[in-house]
C-alpha positions as CSV (number, residue, x, y, z in Angstrom):
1,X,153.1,72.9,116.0
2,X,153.3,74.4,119.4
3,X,154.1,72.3,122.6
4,X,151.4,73.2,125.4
5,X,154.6,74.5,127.7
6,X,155.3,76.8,125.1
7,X,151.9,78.8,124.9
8,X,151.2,81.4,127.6
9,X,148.6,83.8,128.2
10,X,151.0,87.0,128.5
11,X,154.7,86.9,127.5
12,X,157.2,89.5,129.5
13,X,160.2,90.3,127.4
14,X,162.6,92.2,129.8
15,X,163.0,91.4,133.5
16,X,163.8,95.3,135.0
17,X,162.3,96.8,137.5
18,X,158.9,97.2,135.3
19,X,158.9,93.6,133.5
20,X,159.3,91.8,136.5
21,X,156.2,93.9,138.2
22,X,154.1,93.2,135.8
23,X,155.0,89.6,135.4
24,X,154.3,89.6,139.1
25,X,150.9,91.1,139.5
26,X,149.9,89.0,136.7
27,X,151.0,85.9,137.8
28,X,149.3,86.9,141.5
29,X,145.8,86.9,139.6
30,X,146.5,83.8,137.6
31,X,148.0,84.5,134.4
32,X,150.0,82.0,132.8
33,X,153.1,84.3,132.2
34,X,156.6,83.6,131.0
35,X,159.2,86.3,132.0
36,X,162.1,86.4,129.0
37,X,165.4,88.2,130.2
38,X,169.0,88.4,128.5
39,X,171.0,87.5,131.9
40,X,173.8,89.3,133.3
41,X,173.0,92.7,132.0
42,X,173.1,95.5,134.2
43,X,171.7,98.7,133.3
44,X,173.6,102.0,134.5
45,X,172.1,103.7,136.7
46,X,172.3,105.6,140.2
47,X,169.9,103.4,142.1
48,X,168.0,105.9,144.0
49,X,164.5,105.4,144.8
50,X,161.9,107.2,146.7
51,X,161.1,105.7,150.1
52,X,157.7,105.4,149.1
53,X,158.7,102.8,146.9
54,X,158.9,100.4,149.7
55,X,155.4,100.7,150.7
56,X,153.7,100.6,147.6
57,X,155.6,97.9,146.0
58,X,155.8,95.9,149.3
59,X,160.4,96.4,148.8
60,X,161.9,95.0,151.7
61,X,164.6,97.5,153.8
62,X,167.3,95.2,153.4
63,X,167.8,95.8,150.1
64,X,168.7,99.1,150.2
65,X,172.5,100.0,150.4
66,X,172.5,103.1,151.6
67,X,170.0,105.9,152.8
68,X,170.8,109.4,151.7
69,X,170.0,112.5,153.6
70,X,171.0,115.1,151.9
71,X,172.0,116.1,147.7
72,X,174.9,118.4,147.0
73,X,174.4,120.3,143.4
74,X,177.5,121.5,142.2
75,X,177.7,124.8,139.5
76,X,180.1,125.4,137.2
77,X,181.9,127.8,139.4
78,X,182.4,124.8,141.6
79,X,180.4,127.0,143.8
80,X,178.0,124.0,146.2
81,X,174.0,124.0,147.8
82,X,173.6,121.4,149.9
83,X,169.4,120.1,149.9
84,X,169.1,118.8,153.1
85,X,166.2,115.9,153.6
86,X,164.1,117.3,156.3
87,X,162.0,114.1,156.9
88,X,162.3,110.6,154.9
89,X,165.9,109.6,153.2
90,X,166.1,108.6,149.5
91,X,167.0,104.8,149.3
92,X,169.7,104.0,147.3
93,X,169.7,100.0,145.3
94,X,172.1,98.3,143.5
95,X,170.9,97.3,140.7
96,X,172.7,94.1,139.9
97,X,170.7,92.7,143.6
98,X,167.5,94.6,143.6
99,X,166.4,93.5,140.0
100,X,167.2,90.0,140.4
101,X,165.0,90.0,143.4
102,X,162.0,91.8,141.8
103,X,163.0,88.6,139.1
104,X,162.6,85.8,141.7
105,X,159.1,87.6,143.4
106,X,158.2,87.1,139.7
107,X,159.1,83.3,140.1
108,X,157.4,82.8,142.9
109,X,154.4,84.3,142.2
110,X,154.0,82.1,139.7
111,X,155.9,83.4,136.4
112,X,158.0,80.9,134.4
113,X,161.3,82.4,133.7
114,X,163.9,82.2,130.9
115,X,166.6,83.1,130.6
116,X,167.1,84.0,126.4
117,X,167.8,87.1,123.7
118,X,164.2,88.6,121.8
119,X,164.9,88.3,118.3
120,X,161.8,88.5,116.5
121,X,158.4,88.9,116.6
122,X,156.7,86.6,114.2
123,X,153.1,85.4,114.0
124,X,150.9,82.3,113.8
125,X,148.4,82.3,110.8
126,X,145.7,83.3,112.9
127,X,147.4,86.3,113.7
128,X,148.4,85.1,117.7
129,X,152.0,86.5,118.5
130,X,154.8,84.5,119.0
131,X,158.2,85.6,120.4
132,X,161.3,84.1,118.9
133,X,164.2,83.9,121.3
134,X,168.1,82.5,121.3
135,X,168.7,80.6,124.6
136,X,172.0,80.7,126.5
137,X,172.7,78.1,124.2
138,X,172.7,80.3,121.0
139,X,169.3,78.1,119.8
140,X,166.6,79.8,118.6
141,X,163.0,79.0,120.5
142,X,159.6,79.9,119.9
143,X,157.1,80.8,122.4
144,X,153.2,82.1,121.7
145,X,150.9,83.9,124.0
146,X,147.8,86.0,123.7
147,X,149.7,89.2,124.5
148,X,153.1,90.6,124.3
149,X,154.6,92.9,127.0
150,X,157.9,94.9,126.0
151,X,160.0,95.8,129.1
152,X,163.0,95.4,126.8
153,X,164.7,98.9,127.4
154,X,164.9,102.5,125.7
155,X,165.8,100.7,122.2
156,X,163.2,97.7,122.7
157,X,162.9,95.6,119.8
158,X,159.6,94.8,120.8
159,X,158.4,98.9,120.5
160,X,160.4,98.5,116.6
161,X,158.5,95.6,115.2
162,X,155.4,95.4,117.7
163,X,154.2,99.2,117.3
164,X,154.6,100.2,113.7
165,X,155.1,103.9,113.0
166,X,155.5,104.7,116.3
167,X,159.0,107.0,116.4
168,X,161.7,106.4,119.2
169,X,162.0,108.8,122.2
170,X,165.2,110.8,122.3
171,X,167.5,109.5,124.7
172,X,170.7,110.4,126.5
173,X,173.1,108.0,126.8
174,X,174.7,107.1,130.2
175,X,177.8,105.7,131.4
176,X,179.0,105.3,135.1
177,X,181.7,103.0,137.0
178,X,181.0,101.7,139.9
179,X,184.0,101.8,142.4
180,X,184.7,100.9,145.9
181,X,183.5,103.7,148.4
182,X,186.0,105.0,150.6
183,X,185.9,104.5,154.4
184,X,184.8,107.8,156.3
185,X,188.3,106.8,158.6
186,X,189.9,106.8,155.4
187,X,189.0,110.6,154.8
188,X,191.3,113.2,155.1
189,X,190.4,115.7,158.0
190,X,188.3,118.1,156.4
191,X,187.8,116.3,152.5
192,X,184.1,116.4,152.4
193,X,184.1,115.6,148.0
194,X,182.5,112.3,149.3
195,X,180.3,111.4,151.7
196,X,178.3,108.2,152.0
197,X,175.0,109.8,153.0
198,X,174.8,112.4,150.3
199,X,174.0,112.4,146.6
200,X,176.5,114.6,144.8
201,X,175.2,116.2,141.4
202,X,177.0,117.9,138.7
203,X,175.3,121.0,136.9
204,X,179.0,121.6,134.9
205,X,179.4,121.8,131.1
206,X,182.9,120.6,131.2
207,X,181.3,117.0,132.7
208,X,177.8,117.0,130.8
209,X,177.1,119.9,128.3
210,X,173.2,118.9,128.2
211,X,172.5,116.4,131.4
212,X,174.7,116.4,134.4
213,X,177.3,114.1,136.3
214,X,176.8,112.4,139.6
215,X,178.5,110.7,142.7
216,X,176.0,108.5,144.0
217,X,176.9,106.1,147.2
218,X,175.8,102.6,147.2
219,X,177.1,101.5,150.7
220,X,180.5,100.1,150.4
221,X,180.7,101.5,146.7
222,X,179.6,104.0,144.7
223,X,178.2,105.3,141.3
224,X,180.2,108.0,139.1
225,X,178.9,108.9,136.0
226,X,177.4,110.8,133.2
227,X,174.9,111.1,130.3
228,X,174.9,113.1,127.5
229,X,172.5,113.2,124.3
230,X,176.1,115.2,122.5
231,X,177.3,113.1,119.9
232,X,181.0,112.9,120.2
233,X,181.1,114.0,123.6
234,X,183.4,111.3,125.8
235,X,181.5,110.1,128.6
236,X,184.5,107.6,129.8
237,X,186.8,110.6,130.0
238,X,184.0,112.9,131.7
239,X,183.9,110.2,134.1
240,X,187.6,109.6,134.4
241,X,187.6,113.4,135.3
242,X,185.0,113.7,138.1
243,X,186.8,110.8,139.1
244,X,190.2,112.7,139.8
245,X,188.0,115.8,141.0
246,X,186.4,113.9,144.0
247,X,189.8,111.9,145.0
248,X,188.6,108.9,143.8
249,X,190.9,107.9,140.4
250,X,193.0,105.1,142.5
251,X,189.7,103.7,143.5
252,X,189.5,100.2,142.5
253,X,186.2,99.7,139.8
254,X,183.9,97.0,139.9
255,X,182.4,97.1,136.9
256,X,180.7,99.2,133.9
257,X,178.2,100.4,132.2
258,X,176.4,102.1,129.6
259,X,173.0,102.3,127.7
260,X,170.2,105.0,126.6
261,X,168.1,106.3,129.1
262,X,164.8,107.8,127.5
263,X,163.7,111.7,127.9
264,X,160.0,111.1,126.4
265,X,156.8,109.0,127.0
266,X,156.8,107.7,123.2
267,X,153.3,108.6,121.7
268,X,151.8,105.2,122.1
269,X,152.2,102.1,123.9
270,X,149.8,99.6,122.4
271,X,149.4,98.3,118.9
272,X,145.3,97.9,119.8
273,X,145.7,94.5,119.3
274,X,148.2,92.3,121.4
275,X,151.1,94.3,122.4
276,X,151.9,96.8,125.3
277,X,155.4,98.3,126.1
278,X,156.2,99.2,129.0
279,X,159.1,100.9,131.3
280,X,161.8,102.3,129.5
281,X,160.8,101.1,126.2
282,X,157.4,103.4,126.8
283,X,160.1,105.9,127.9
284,X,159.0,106.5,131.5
285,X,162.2,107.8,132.6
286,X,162.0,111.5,133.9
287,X,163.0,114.1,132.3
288,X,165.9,116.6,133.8
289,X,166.7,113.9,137.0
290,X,166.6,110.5,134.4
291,X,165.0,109.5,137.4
292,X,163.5,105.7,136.0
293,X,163.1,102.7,138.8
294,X,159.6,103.9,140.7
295,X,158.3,105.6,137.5
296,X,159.3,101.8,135.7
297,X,157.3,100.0,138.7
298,X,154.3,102.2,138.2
299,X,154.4,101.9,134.8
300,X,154.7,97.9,134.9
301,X,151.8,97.8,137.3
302,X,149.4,100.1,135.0
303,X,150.3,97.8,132.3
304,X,149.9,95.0,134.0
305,X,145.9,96.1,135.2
306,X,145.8,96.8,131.4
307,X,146.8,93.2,130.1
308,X,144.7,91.6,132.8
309,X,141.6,94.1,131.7
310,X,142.2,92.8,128.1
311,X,142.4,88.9,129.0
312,X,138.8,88.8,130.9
313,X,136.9,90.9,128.8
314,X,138.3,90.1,125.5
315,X,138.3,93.7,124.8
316,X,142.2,94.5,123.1
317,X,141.5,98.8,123.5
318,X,142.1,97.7,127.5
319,X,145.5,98.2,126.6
320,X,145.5,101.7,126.0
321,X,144.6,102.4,129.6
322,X,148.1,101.9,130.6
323,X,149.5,105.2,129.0
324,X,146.1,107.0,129.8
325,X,146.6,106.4,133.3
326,X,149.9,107.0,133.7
327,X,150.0,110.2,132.1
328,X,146.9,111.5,134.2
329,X,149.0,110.5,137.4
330,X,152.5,111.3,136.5
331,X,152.1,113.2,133.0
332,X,152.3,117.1,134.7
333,X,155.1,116.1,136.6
334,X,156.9,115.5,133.7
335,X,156.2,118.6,131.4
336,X,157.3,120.3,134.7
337,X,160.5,118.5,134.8
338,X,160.9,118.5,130.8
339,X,160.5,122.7,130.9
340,X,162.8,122.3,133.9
341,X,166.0,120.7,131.3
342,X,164.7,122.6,128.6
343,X,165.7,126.0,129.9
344,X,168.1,125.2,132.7
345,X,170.3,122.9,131.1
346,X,171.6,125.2,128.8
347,X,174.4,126.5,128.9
348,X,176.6,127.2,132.3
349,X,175.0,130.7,132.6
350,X,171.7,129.3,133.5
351,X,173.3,126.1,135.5
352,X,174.9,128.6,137.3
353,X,171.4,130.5,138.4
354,X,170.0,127.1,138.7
355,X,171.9,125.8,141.3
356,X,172.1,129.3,143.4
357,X,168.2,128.9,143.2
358,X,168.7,125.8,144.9
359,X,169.7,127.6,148.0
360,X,166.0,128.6,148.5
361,X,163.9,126.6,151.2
362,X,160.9,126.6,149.0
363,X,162.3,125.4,146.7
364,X,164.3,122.6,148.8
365,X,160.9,121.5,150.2
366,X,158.8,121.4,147.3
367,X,161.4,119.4,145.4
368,X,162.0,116.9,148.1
369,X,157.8,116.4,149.3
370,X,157.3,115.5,145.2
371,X,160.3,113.4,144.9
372,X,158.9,111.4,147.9
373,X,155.2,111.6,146.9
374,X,155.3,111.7,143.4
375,X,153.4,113.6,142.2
376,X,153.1,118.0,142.4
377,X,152.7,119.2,145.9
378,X,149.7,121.7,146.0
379,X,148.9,121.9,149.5
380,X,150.8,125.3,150.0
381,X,149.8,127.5,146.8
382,X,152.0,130.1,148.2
383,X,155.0,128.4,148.2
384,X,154.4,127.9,144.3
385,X,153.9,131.7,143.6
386,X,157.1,132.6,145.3
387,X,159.0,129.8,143.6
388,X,157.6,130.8,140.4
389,X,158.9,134.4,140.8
390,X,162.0,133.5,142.4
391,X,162.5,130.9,139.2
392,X,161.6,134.2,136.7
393,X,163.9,136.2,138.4
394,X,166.7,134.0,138.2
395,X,166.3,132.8,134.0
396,X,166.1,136.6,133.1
397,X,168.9,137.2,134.9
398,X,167.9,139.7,137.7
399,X,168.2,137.5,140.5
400,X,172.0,138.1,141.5
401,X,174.5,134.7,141.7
């Protein structure tokens, strides 16, 4: 027998930046919904988010901890292009504060959270869904609802046992330390390897022989790290490296971190029946940046227009208009982005070209007008035919570095 507190209508396992969305635009239409999270886990990550962000998923300023005008990519010869933000700034969060206030919205909106460890999905003999959960207790709960959302992360649990046959993404696993951020009196006259407004990004093969490294400022700290899909390959020591390269080794650390961050939309997100995935266990992180928080949001508000579609009508196929949707909105940008690592990220040769044809104001423009729209920027088709000659030029090697 199931206690009446213990049955909802929608059950959220995972509150990141896409659980706690959907738990909140459910709960703003009047879903009974209970928001399960594993507290005090942080995920690694760089925090930036478009500014767009703010107006779409009504983020307040005050959470940001810093505003970046301008990315430095760094080759392998150590050779630098600075990408200058013309108009706009990329927000940068830290995660520890941002999530837990996209948790709390959730509350009061009208979501019940818990805080507790998925274990297992099990079912009633009727075939309704319930989620079995340790609480910060280490005792094991039950909880049953008419549909089960899985914002549980790259390796969800939920995706394993909720959506059989359905293969994991490929992933590259991060790491990064967050460290207390220099002062700019501290700076030595003329040091410029940090600076608090600018995103520093590592195209070297000695830091990341497949992804990249970055330097990413959070205000009165800062993110350094890596990810790598390389087996074997020493993402601590890659990081204690960059480290020592941009003067900050004595820099006291905060904290770390590490997890999977997934390359790869996974084929499906729904079983057809009761269960929808969302976020990084749908693998909505983008490919070549590993760009994840406003794709995660998006992704958790499809979903949650799904689930809602599937409650009133009845109708469990709803669910599938999560992926369909997303895919038609964000879906190009991707295989753009996934073509991008494919060919560019391998090997130091091409980094090499890469980053020189990052020195190109087309391309500087069109990268930074889809990073804050998000989506493909098609308003100057000329632009695009010079970038995709210049970008042919430079992988066959005629373009000169």
């Amino acid at each position: 027998m199931f206690d009446s507190a213990d049955v909802f209508d929608v059950i959220v396992v995972g509150g990141g930046p896409s659980g706690a969305t959907a738990a909140t635009d459910l709960a703003n239409q009047g879903v009974r919904v209970l928001l399960l999270d594993k507290a005090g886990r942080i995920k690694p990550c760089g925090g930036a988010i478009p500014a767009c962000i703010l107006r779409e998923f009504e983020i307040p300023t005050d959470l940001l901890c810093a505003r970046i005008n301008s990315a430095r990519m760094i080759a392998p010869s150590d050779k630098s292009v600075d990408m200058p933000i013309d108009t706009g700034f990329v927000g940068m969060v830290n995660r520890e504060t941002f999530d837990e206030w996209l948790r709390e919205r959730a509350v009061s909106s009208g979501a019940e959270r818990r805080d507790g460890l998925f274990t297992t999905l099990e079912r009633r003999p009727d075939g309704t869904p319930i989620v079995v959960y340790k609480d910060p207790d280490g005792e094991e709960q039950r909880v049953t609802a008419k549909i089960v959302v899985g914002a549980d992360g790259a390796r969800s649990k939920v995706a394993a046992q909720g959506l059989p046959g359905v293969k994991q993404t490929p992933c590259v696993f991060a790491y990064h330390e967050i460290v207390e951020a220099p002062q700019a009196s501290a700076l030595a006259a003329g040091d410029d390897r940090y600076d608090g407004a600018r995103c520093d990004v590592y195209y070297q093969g000695k830091l990341s022989p497949d992804f990249y490294a970055w330097v990413f400022p959070h205000g009165d700290t800062a993110s350094i790290g890596v990810g790598s899909a390389k087996k074997g390959f020493s993402l601590r020591t890659s990081v204690t490296n960059l480290r020592s390269e941009v003067g900050l080794e004595s820099a006291a650390t905060v904290r770390t971190e590490g997890a999977p961050i997934p390359m790869k939309p996974l084929k499906r997100w729904d079983n057809g029946r009761d269960v929808l995935v969302v976020g990084d266990a749908a693998g909505v992180v983008a490919p070549a940046s590993g760009e994840g928080i406003y794709y995660a949001m998006a992704c958790g508000r499809m979903g949650a227009d799904a689930v809602l579609d599937a409650l009133q009508t009845g109708d469990a196929t709803a669910l599938s208009a999560a992926r369909a949707q997303f895919m038609k909105q964000h879906g190009k940008v991707f295989w753009v982005l996934g073509i991008l690592q494919y060919f560019w990220y391998g090997g130091d040769r091409r980094r090499e070209r890469f980053v020189k044809m990052c020195e190109d104001r087309d391309v500087q423009r069109l990268t930074w007008e889809s990073y804050m729209n998000k989506k493909l920027v098609r308003k100057d088709p000329l632009a695009h035919v010079r970038v995709f000659f210049k970008d042919l030029s430079h992988l066959m090697g005629l373009a000169r570095t």
